[in-house]
Backbone bond lengths (Angstrom), bond angles and torsions (degrees), N, CA, C in turn:
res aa  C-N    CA-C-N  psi(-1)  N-CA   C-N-CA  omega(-1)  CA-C   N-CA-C  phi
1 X - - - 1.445 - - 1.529 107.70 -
2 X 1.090 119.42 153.38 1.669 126.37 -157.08 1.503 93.05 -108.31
3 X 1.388 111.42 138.94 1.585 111.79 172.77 0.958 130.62 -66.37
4 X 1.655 124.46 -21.58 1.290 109.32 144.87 2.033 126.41 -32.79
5 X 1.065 86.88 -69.79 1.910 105.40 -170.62 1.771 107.25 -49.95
6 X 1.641 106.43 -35.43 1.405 101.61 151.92 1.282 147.54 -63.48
7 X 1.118 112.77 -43.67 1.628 135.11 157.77 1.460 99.56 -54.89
8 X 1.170 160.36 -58.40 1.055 154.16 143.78 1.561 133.72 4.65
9 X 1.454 73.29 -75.29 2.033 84.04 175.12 1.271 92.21 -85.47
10 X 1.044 159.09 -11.81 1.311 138.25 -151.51 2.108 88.60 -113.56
11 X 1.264 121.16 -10.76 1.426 126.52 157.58 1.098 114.30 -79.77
12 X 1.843 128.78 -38.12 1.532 108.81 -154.65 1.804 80.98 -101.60
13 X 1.045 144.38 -23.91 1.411 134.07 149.33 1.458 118.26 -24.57
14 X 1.290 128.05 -70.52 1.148 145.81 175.63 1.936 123.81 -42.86
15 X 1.734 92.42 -34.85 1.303 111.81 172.44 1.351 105.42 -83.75
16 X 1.423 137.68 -43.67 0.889 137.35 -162.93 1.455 116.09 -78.42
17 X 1.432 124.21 -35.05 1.645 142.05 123.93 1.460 106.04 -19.78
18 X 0.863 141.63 -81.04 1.752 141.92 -160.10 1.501 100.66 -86.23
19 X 1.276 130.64 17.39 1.412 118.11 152.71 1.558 105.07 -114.58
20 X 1.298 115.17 -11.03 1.307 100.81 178.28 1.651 124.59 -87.02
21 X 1.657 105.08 -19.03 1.192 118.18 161.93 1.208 144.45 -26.82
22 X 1.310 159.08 94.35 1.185 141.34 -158.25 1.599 116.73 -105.63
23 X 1.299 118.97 94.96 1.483 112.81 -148.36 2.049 91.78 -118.44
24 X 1.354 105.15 15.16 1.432 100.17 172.11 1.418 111.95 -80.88
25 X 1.517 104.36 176.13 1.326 108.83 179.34 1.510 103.52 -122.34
26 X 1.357 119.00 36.80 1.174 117.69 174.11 1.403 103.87 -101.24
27 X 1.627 129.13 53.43 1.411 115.12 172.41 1.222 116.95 -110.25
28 X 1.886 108.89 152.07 1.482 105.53 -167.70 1.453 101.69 -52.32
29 X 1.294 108.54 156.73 1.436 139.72 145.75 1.842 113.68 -44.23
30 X 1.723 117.23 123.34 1.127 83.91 159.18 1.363 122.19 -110.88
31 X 1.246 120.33 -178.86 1.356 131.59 -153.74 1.556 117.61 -73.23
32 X 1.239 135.93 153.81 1.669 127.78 -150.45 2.095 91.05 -65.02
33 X 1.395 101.19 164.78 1.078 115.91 170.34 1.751 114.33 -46.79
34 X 1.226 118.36 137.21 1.526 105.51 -178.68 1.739 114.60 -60.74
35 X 1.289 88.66 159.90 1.510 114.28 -168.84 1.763 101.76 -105.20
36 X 1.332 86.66 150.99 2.069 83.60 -163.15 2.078 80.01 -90.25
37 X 1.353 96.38 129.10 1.746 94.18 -176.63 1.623 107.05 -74.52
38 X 1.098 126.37 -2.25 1.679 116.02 -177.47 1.557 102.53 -101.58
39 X 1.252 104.67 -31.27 2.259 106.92 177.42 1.865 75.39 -63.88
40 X 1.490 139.85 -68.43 1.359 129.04 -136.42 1.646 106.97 -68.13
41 X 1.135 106.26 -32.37 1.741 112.22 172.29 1.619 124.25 -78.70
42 X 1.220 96.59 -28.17 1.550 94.35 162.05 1.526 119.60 -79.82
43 X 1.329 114.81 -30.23 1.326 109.92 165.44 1.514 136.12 -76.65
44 X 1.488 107.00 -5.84 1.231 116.33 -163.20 2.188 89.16 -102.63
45 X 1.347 91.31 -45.57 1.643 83.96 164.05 1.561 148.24 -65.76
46 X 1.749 88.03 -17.36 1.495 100.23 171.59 1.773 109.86 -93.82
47 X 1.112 102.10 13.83 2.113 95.68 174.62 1.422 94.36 -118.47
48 X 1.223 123.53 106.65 0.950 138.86 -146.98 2.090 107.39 -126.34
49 X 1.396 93.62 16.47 1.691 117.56 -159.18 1.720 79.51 -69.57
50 X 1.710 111.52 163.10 1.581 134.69 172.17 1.695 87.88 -86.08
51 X 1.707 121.70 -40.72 1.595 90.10 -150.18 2.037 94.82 -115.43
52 X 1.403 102.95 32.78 1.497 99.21 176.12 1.511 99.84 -64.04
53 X 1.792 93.43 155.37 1.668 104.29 167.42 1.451 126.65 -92.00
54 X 0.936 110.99 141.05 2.066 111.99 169.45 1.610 116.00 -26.66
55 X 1.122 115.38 138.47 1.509 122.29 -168.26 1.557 95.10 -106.39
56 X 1.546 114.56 123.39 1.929 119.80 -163.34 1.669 75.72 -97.23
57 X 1.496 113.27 106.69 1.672 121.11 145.04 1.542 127.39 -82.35
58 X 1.707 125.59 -6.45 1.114 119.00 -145.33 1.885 97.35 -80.14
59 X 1.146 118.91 -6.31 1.381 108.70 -174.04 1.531 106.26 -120.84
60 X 1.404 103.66 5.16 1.308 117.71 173.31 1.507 146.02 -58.41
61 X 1.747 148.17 83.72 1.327 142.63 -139.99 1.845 111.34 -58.55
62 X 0.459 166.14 5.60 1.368 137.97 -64.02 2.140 81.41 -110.20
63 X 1.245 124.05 145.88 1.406 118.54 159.13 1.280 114.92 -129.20
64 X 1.200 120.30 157.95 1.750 139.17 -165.37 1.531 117.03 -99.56
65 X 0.993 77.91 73.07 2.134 80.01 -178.17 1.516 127.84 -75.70
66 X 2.286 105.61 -5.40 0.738 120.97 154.70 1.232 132.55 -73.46
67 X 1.270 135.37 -35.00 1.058 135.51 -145.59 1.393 129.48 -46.45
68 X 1.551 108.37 -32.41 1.901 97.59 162.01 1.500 101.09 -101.80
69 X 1.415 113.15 57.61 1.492 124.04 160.32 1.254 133.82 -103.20
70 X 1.590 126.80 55.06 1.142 113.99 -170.20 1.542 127.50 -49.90
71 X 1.282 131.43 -34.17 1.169 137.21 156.49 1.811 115.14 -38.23
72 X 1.093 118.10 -32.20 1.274 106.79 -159.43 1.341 131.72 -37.51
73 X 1.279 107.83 -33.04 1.562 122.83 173.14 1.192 131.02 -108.01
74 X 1.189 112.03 41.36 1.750 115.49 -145.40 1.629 79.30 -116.78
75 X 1.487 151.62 -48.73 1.567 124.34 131.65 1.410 125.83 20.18
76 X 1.512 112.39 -61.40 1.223 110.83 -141.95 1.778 102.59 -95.08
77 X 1.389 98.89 -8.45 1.703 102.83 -160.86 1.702 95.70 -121.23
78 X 0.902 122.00 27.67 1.838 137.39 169.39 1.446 105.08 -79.52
């Protein structure tokens, strides 16, 4: 192969590398550190106000630290 034809591909390679790059700073945000989901349900059950507001979960981590907790909710049903 002739060094031209190398130099070549070895440019539109290089281009094709630096467009795939993503070197903006327009990237989403990620979402707050997870939330332990049994502290968030007990708290959301104990505010018990007529004029509380909606709780926005959709970007929310939430993780299960209960899960081999059968007790976990046993609080809530006393």
């Amino acid at each position: 192969m002739s060094n031209v034809l190398k130099m070549t591909v070895l440019a539109v390679s290089g281009l094709i590398l630096v467009g795939c790059s993503d070197s903006s700073n327009n990237r989403v945000e990620r979402p707050d550190p997870s939330v332990d989901f049994t502290t968030f349900v007990n708290a959301e059950i104990a505010n018990t106000s007529d004029t509380r507001a909606a709780v926005e979960i959709n970007d929310t981590d939430f993780s299960f630290n209960d899960e081999n907790n059968p007790q976990a909710y046993d609080d809530l049903f006393r």
